[in-house]
C-alpha positions in Angstrom: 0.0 0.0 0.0 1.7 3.8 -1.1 1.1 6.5 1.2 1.5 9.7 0.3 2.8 11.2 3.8 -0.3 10.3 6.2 -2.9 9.9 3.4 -2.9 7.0 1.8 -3.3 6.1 -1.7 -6.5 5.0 -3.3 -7.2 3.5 -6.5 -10.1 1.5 -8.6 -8.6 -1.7 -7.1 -8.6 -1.0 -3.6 -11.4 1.8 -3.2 -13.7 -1.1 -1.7 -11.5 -2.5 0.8 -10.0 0.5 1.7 -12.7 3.7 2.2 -16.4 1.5 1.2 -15.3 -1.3 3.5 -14.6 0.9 6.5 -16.8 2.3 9.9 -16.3 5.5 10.8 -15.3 8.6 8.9 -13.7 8.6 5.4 -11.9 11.9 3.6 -11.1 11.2 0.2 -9.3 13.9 -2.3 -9.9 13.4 -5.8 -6.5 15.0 -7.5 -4.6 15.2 -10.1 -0.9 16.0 -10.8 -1.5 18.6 -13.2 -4.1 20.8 -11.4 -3.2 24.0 -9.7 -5.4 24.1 -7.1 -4.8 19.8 -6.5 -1.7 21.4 -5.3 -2.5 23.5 -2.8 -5.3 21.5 -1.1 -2.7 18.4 -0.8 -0.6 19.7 1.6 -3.5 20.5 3.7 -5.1 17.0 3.5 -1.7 15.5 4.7 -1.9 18.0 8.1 -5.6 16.9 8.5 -4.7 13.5 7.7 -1.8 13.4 10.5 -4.0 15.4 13.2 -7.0 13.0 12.5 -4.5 9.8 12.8 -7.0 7.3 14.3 -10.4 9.1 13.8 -10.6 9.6 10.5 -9.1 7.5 7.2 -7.7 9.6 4.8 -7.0 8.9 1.1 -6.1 10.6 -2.2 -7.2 9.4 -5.5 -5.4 10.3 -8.9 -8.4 11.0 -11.3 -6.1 10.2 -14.3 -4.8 7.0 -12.9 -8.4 5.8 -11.6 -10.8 7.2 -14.0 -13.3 4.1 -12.8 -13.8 5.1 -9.6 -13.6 9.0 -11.0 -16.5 8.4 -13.3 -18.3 6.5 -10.3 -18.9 9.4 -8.5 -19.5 12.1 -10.9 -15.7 13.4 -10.6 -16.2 16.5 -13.3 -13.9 19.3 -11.4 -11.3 18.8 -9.1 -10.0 19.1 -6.5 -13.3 17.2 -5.0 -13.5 16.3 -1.5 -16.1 13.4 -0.6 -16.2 12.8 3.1 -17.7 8.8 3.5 -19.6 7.3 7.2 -19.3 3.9 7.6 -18.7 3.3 3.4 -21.9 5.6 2.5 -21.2 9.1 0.9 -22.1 11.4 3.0 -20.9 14.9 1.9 -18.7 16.2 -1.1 -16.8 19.3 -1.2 -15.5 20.7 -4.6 -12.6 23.3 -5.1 -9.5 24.3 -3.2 -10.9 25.0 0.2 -9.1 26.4 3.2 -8.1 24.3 6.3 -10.9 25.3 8.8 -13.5 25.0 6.0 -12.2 21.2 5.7 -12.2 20.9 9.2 -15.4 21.8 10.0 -16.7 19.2 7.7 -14.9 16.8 9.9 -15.8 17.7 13.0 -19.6 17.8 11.4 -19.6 14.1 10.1 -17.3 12.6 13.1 
């Protein structure tokens, strides 16, 4: 399994086990390597995903490397955020967002 600092990776193949599979609380980042604003909300999933250790999974999916999962959920801009309780999505957040605005989602669905 890659992680990517705290967050792990995603893809089509393990999206099941890994975020549908699991109780409790879910973040998932839907990125891309060549998007702008991918860039700046990574590093900010990686802080959430370190101060969340143990409460909430985290995971990034690359849209171009998992276009099956992408497609799934109705990926059209990214970056997209789609917070998921006990495997069921439960909230989707679309765009670079700041920290406390991400934060606030977590606390929300925790």
């Amino acid at each position: 399994m890659a992680e990517n600092g705290n967050a792990m990776t995603i893809t089509d193949d393990n999206f099941q086990s890994e975020i549908e599979s699991t109780e409790g609380l879910a973040m998932v980042d839907f990125w891309a390597a060549w998007c702008g604003p991918c860039r700046i909300v990574g590093p900010i999933v990686e802080e959430l995903a370190s101060e969340y250790q143990g409460k909430v999974k985290v995971g990034k999916v690359d849209v171009d490397a998992n276009q099956r999962t992408a497609a799934r959920f109705g990926i059209r801009s990214i970056p997209s955020i789609l917070f998921f309780k006990d495997g069921k999505l439960v909230d989707t957040v679309v765009g670079a967002l700041p920290k406390p605005h991400l934060e606030q989602k977590i606390q929300e669905h925790l």
